[in-house]
Every structure is written in C-alpha cells, then in structure tokens.
C-alpha positions as CSV (number, residue, x, y, z in Angstrom):
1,X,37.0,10.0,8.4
2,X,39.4,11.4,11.3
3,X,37.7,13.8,14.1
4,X,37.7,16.8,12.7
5,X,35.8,20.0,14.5
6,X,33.0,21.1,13.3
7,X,33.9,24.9,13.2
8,X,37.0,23.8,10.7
9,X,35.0,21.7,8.7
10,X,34.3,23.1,4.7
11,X,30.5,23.5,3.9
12,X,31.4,20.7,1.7
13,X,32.8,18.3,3.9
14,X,29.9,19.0,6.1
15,X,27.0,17.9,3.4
16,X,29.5,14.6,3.0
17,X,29.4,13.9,6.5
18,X,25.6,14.8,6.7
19,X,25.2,12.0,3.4
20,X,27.4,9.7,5.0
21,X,25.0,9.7,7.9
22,X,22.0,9.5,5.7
23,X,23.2,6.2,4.7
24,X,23.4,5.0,7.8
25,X,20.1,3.6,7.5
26,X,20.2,-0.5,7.6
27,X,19.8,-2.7,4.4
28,X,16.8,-4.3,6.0
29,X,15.1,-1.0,6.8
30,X,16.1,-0.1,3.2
31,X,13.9,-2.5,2.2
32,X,11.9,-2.7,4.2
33,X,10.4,0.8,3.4
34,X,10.9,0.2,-0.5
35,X,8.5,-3.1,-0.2
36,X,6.2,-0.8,1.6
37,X,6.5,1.5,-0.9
38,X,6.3,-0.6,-3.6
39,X,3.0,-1.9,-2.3
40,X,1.2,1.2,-2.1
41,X,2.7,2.4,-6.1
42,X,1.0,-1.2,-6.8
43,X,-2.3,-0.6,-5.3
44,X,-2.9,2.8,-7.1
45,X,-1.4,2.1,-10.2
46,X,-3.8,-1.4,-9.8
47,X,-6.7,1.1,-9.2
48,X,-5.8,3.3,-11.8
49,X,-5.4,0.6,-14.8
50,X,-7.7,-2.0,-13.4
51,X,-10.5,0.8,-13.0
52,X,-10.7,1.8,-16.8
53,X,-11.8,-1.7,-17.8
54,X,-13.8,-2.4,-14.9
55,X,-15.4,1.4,-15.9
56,X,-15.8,-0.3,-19.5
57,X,-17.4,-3.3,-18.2
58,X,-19.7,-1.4,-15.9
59,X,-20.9,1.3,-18.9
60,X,-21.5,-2.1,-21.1
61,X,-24.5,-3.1,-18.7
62,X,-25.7,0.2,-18.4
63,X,-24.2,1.8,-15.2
64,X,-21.0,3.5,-14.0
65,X,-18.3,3.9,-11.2
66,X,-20.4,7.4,-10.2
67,X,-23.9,5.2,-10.4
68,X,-22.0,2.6,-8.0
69,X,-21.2,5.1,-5.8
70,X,-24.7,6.0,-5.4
71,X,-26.8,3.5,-6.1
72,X,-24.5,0.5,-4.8
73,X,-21.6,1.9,-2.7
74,X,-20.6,-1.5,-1.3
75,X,-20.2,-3.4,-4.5
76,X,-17.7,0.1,-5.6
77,X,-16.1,-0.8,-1.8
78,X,-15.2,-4.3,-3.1
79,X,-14.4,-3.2,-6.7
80,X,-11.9,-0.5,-5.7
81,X,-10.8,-2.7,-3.1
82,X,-10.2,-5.9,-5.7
83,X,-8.6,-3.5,-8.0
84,X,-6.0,-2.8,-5.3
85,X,-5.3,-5.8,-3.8
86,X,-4.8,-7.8,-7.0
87,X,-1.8,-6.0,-8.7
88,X,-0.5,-5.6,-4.8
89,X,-0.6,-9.5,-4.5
90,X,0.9,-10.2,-8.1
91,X,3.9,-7.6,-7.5
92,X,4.2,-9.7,-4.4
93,X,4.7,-13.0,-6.0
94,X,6.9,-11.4,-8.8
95,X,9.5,-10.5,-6.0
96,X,9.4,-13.9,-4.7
97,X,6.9,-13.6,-1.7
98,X,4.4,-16.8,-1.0
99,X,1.2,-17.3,-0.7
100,X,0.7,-16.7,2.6
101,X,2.2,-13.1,2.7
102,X,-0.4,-12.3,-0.5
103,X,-2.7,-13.7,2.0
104,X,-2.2,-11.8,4.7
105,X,-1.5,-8.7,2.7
106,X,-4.9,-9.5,0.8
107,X,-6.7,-9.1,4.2
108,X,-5.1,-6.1,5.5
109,X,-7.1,-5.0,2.2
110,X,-10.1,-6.9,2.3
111,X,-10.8,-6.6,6.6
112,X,-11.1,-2.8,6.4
113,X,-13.0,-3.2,3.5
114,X,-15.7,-5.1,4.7
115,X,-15.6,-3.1,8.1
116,X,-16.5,-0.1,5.9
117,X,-19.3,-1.5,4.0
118,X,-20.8,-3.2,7.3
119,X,-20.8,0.2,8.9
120,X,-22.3,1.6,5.4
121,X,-25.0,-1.1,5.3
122,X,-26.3,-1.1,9.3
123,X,-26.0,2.8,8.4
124,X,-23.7,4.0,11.6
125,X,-21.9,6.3,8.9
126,X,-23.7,7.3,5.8
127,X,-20.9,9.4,4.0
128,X,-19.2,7.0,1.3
129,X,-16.4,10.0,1.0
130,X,-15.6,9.8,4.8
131,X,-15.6,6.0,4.8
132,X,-13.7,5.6,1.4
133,X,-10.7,7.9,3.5
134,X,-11.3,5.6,6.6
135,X,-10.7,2.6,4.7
136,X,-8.0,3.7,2.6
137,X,-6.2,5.2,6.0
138,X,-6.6,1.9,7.5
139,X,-5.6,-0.5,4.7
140,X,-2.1,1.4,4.8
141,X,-2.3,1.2,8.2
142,X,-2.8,-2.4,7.7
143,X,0.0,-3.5,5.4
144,X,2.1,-1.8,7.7
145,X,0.8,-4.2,10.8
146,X,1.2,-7.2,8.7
147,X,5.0,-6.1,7.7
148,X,5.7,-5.6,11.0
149,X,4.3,-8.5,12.1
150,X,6.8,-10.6,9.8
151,X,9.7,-8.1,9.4
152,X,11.9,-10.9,8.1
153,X,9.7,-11.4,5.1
154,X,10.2,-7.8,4.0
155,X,13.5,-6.9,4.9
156,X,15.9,-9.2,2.7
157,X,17.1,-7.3,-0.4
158,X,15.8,-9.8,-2.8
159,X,13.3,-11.9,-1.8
160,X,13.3,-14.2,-4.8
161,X,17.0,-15.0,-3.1
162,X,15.5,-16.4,-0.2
C-alpha cells in the first residue's frame, strides 16, 4: 500500500491497515501460540470427560471426587493431574509430536503435581483450594517453559510434516 497520511486516510482504510498489521504476526508464533492453546483446550476437556468415568469408578467403591478431596487430597492431585496430562499427550502424538516432547510435556504436569502433594503431606500448606490454583498456575507455567525450551518443536505449521 503507497504512504498515504494518516489524516486523509478513510475510517475504512484505517481498520485495513490496522488488520494488515495484525497479521503481521510470524507463522511460527502463529503456531506456536495455537499448540499452546491447543494444549490447555486438551487438558480441560481431558479433565472434564476423563473425570465423569473416573467419578463412576470412584462412586462404584464407595467414595467420590468431594470424599478425595477430603479424605485423600493427594490421590485427587494425581487423578486430576492424570486426567490432564493424558488427552494433552495423545493430542500431542495425533499432531505428530514424539515421545520425548509427551515426555517432557508430561512432567511439566506431573513436577508441579507432586511439589503440591509433598507440600500437602509434610503440611507446609494445608488448603487443597490454594494448592489446587498453585499447581494449575504452575503447570501452564510449565508447558510454556518446556515450549520455549524447544521452540522448533512447536512452531512448524504441521508437525506431522516434519
């Protein structure tokens, strides 16, 4: 588009020259931020749909999310946790990742998990609602350490092409 000033610009060729910069976001960071993305969508929707049968299998022997909250926070730690990181890993593989970014994606999962229930069990925090934030703050935190860590694994447009 030719220099044109500002001040004799439309309103309309304004908001095209405002999208044109929008776009100017990279390919790479455009994907990057979508795997990103795409991570977290898989870790709720993980928790979400995994969590009903694990709720069914927990009320068949008698006990419930809400009881393992209670009366067994860590094990609902490592449940929730498993529940996230599972579907996160298998979306992973489905867009062509290996086994070694599941891994390390699986641990920016898993670490914070276990710091949480080790500070639950020796008791240094007793709130399971401030330590359930805590670890969910971190495991974002987290994935976003590994990605950055290994940019080039999440910024080609199709993975599986690689």
């Amino acid at each position: 588009m030719p220099h044109v000033n500002a001040h004799h610009m439309t309103a309309g060729q304004r908001r095209g020259r405002a999208l044109r910069r929008d776009r100017r976001i990279s390919p790479s960071a455009r994907s990057f931020i979508r795997h990103y993305v795409e991570m977290v969508v898989a870790m709720f929707l993980g928790m979400a749909v995994l969590g009903v049968p694990a709720g069914w299998a927990l009320g068949a022997v008698g006990s419930s999310w809400s009881e393992l909250t209670t009366d067994a926070p860590s094990l609902m730690f490592l449940g929730m946790a498993m529940t996230m990181t599972v579907p996160m890993v298998g979306w992973m593989r489905y867009r062509g990742h290996g086994w070694r970014a599941g891994a390390e994606m699986s641990a920016s999962m898993l670490v914070p998990t276990f710091a949480a229930i080790g500070l639950l069990e020796l008791g240094v925090v007793g709130s399971t609602g401030f330590l359930l934030t805590a670890e969910h703050v971190a495991m974002l935190l987290g994935m976003l350490g590994v990605m950055l860590l290994r940019p080039a694994e999440y910024t080609h447009h199709d993975p599986r092409a690689r």
